[in-house]
N, C-alpha and C positions, 0 to 999 in steps of 0.2 A: 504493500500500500504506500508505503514512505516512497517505493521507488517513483512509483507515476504521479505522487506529489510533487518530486523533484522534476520529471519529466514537463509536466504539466508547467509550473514555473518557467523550466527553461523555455518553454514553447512562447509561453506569453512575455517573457524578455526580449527573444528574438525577433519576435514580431511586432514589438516596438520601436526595436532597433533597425529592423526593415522597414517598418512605415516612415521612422524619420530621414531615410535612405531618399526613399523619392521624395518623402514631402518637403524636403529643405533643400533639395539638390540647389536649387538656382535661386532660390529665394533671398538668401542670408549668404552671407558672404563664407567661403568655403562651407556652404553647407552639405554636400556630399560626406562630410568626414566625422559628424555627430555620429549616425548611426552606426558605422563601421568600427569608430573607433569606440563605442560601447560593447561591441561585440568582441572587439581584441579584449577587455577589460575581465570581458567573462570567462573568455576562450584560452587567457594563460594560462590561472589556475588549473585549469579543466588537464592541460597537456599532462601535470605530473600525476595523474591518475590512472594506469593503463585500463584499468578496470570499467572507465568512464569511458573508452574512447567506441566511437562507433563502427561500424561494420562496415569494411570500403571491400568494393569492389574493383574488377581489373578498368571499369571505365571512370571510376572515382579515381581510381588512382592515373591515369592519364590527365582528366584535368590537372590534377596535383603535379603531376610531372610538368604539363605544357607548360604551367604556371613557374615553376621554379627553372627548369631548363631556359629561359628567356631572362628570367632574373639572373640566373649565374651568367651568363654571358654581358649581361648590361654590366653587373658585379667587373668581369674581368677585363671588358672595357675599360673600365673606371681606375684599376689596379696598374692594367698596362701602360695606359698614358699618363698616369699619374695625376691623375685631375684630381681635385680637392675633394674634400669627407662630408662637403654638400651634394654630393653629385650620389651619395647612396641614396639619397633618401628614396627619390621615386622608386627605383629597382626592390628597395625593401618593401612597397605596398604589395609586392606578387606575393612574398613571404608570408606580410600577415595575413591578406586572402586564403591562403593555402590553411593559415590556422582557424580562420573564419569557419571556411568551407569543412573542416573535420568539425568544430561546433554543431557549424547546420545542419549536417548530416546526421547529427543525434539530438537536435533542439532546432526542429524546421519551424518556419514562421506561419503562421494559418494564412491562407488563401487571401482573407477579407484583407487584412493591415496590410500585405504585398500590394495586390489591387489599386486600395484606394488610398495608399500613400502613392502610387506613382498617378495615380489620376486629379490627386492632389497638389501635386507637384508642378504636374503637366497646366494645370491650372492658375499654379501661381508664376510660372514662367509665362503665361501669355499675359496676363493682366501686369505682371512688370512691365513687358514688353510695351504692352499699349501704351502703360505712365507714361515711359521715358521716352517713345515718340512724340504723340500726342499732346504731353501732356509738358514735359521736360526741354521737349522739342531735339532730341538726338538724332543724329542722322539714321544711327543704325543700332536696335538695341542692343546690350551685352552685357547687364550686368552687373556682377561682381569680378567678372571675366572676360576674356575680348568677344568679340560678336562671335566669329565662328565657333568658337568653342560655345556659346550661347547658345546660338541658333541651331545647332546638330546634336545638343543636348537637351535641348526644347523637342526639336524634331522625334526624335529617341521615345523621350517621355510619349510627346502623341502616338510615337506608333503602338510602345506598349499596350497602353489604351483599347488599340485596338485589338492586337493579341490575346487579349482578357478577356474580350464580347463573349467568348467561346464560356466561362467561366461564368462571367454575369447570368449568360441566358439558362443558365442549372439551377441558378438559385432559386429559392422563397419569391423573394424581393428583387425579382429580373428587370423589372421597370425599373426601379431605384439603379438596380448597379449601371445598367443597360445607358440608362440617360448621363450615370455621370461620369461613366467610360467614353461616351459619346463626345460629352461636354470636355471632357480631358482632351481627347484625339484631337476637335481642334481647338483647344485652348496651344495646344501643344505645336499646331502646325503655324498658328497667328507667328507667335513666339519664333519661330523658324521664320517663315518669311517677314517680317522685321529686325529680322539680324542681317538678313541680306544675306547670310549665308548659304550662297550659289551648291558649295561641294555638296553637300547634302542632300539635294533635291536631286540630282542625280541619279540615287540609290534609290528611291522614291518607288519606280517599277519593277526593280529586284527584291525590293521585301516584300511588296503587295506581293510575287509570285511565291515567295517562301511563306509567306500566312497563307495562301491559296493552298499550296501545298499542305501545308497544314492541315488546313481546316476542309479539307477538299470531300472527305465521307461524309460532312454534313452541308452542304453548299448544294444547294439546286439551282440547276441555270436560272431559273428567276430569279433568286435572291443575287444571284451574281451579275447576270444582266443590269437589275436594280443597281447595285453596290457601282460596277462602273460607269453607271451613267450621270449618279450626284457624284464620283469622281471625279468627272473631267467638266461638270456641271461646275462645281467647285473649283477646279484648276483654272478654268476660263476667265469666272468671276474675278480672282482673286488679279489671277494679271492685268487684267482688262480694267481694275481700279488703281488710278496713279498714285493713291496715298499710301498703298501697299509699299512701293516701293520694288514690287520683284520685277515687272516692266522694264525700269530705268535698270535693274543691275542687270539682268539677260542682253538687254540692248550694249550695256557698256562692257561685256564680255565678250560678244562680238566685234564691240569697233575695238578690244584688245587686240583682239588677234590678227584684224588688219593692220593695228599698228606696228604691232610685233612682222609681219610680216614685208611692214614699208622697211624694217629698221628702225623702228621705236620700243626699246624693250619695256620703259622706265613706266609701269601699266603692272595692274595687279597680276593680271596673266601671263604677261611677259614676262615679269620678276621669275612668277615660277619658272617658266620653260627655262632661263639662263640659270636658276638653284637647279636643277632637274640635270639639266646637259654638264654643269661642273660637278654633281654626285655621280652622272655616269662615266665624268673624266677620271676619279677618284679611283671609281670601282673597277676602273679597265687596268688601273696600275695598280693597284691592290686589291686584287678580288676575295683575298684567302682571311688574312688577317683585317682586314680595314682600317682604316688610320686613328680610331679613337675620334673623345671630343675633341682634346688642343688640335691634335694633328685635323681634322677637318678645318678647323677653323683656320689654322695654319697656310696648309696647303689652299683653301681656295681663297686665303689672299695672295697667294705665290701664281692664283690661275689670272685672277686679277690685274696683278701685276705683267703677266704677259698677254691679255690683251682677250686671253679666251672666253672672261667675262665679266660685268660689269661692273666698277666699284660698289654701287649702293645697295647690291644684296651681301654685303659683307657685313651688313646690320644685323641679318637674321643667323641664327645660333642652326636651323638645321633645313633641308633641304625643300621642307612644306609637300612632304609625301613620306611616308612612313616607311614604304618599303626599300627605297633609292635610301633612305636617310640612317636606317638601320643597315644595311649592305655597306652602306658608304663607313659606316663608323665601326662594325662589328663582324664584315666578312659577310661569305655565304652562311658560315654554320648560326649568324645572325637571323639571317632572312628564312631561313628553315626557320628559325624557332619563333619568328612572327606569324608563318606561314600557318605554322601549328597550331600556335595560340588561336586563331582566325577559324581557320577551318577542320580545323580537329574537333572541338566541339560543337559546332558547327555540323557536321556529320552524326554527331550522338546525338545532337538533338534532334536534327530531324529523321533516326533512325526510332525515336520513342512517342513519333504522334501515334495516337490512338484513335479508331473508329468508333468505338463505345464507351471512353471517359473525357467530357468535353472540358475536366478540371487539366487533365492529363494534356490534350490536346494544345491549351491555353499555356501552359508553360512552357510545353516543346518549344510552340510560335515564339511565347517570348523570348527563350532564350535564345534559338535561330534568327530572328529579328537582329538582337544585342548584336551577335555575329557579323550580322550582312552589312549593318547601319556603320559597322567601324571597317569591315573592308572599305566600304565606300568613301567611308572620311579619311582616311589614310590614301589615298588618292592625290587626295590636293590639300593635305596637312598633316604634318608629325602630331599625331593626337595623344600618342603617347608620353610625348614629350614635355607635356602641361599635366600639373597635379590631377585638372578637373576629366581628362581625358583617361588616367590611371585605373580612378577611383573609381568612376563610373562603369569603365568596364569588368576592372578587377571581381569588384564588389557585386553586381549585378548578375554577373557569372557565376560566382558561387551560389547566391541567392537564389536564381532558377535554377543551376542543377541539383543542388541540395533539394528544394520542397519539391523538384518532380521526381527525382531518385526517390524520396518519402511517398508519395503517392503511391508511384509504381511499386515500392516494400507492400504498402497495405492492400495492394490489389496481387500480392506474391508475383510480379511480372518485372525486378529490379533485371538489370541484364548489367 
């Protein structure tokens, strides 16, 4: 009896801890790190216990691998070039994830506080967003953080949202959930497109097919039909009004790349392709080991310098794409281990959607979503390379595969 005392407790810890997860993410200034860092608080003690630890299996243990295998390497980056005892910090969030995720895996959060902490969330990122347009008058909202990282962790939030629907419509109270998962998705999407942040709408048609995939045993082409047609009813609207703001940036993306192409690089687009072509300079002379952070920052002042590329991207610290930026500073055995972290789980989740638990099906989507949404910002930003970028993935990863592994325990279907 004492035991499921204690279980019970834990559960309702966790799931505090996860609902301040999403509820604060953008809110409060680092607020992504309340929640998590109350979970390490519980999860140290927990460790000297062996008696307490939970039951991992060979795919628990691969997330746990993916997660530490990319931290040792960021790790012997940092050791090899010699860079300062600030440069662990980020690399140690994969660490304490990994002790997060042994917690959650034996004190899972309930369904409800995941949910509607992230629809909560997803809520107070768009009504900031509004303020500080609207209201503040900012060009481009962003926060407690810069716009892109705003607007692609806005974006995030609304998709969850939607990955939940699955979830809501089981319940009691499906109207309740239903409306304010609804009311999240686009609280979540306003919030994105007032950041301006272009990289992210991208990936936009790659998750809508992995939630289809998902959800795809309970989807009838009429609900589908329906679903993409206030889709692009919605996409239309939103461009099509100038206060938005995504008009003007699609437009000035385009006449980027004509100027890029006159010979004007000194354009947001342009900037990238010359960080982009000096990480692939990098990477052709040191494919194996890569040059660390000094030595990146080094060398492409030395490219600079000879003319291969432009002084003013010597401002930014990394290459504004994830996978070039990591290759560039950590080798190939780098880029596998991003590759991993990405799509490795990625594959477990959308190996565990379910036809007949649409709780079960709801987390697969979300955590597949989490997945796709940072493939795609890794594209045209080092996302990892920003705390808020870290957290968010680290933390949310554990958090869906821990309570879908729980699920799939009490339906005996763990794999």
């Amino acid at each position: 009896m004492s035991s499921l005392k204690a279980v019970s407790k834990g559960r309702w810890y966790s799931s505090i801890c996860v609902f301040l997860l999403g509820a604060l993410c953008l809110v409060i200034s680092s607020g992504y790190t309340y929640g998590p860092a109350l979970l390490l608080l519980a999860a140290l003690p927990f460790l000297f216990y062996k008696s307490a630890w939970p039951r991992v299996n060979r795919a628990d243990a691969f997330i746990a691998g993916a997660l530490v295998f990319f931290m040792l390497l960021w790790v012997a980056e940092v050791v090899l070039s010699g860079a300062g005892s600030r440069e662990f910090d980020k690399p140690s969030r994969f660490l304490v994830g990994v002790i997060v995720l042994f917690w959650l895996l034996k004190y899972p959060p309930k369904l409800a506080f995941l949910w509607s902490g992230i629809a909560v969330g997803a809520l107070g990122a768009g009504v900031f967003a509004l303020f500080e347009r609207f209201v503040e008058g900012a060009p481009r909202a962003q926060g407690y953080t810069h716009s892109i990282q705003y607007g692609n962790i806005s974006m995030l939030l609304g998709v969850l949202c939607v990955a939940g629907l699955g979830w809501a419509l089981d319940q009691k109270c499906k109207l309740f959930w239903s409306a304010l998962l609804l009311v999240g998705f686009v609280a979540g999407f306003v919030g994105s497109m007032l950041s301006g942040s272009r990289g992210g709408w991208v990936g936009l048609p790659f998750i809508a097919l992995v939630l289809y995939r998902c959800y795809r045993p309970w989807m009838k082409p009429r609900y589908l039909s329906i679903a993409a047609m206030v889709a692009v009813a919605l996409l239309v609207f939103i461009y099509s009004v100038p206060q938005t703001g995504v008009q003007a940036r699609v437009k000035q993306a385009f006449g980027d790349i004509e100027h890029y192409l006159d010979g004007n690089s000194a354009t947001s687009v342009g900037g990238r392709f010359e960080m982009w072509k000096g990480a692939s300079l990098m990477i052709a002379e040191k494919p194996l080991t890569g040059w660390g952070e000094p030595g990146y920052q080094s060398k492409m002042a030395a490219l600079a310098e000879q003319g291969e590329v432009p002084e003013f991207i010597l401002m930014f610290e990394h290459a504004h794409n994830e996978y070039l930026d990591v290759f560039a500073k950590r080798g190939i055995l780098g880029l596998v281990a991003l590759l991993l972290l990405y799509f490795g789980p990625l594959r477990l989740f959308l190996k565990r959607t379910s036809g007949d638990d649409l709780a079960v099906s709801s987390l697969a989507a979300g955590g597949a979503a989490l997945c796709v949404a940072y493939i795609d910002f890794s594209l045209s930003q080092s996302f990892l390379s920003h705390n808020s970028g870290v957290m968010v993935f680290v933390f949310f990863l554990v958090v869906f595969w821990a309570t879908l592994q729980n699920r799939l325990r009490l339906r005996g279907s763990a794999q």
